[in-house]
C-alpha positions, 0 to 999 in steps of 0.5 A: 424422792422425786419421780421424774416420769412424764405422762405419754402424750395425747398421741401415744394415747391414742395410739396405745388406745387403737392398738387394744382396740384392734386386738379386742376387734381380733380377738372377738372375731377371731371367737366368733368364727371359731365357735359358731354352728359351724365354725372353723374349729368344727372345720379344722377338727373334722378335717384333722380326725377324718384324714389318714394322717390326721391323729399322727399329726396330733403331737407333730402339731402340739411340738410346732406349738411348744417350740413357738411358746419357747420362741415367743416367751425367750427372754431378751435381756430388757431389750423389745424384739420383733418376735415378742411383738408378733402375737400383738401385731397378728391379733391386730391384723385380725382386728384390722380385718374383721374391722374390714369385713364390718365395714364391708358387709356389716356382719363378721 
């Protein structure tokens, strides 16, 4: 039996290798600002309980969540689909934009 597959090319390589790096620059920035002293999750929180609203939009927040999760994880049929990509590409605009603010300030 033979296998027939070719290797990807050294662009697709590099390409897949900028990609992950990008989603790991995301994803690392991303931690960082959430988790620090004061930090966004700190923020988002305090904002959250203190408001008058704040514990009634609790499960209207966690329904918006579970709908994305189905909408991101329905199945295509083999087929690739924009929604399925988003999560990719938004972490790799945050990797982009953490890669600016590194560049800019040299500080996330």
């Amino acid at each position: 039996m033979k296998n027939s597959s070719k290797p990807d090319s050294l662009f697709l390589t590099l390409g897949a290798l900028l990609q992950i790096s990008l989603v790991l620059l995301g994803i690392i920035g991303l931690s960082i600002d959430f988790f620090r002293g004061n930090g966004l999750l700190k923020r988002i929180l305090g904002d959250l309980i203190s408001s008058r609203l704040g514990l009634a939009s609790i499960p209207i927040l966690l329904l918006v969540l579970y709908i994305a999760n189905r909408m991101l994880s329905s199945p295509t049929d083999g087929k690739e689909s924009f929604i399925g990509n988003l999560p990719l590409y938004l972490m790799m605009s945050f990797g982009l934009y953490y890669l600016y603010q590194i560049a800019s300030t040299g500080s996330i």
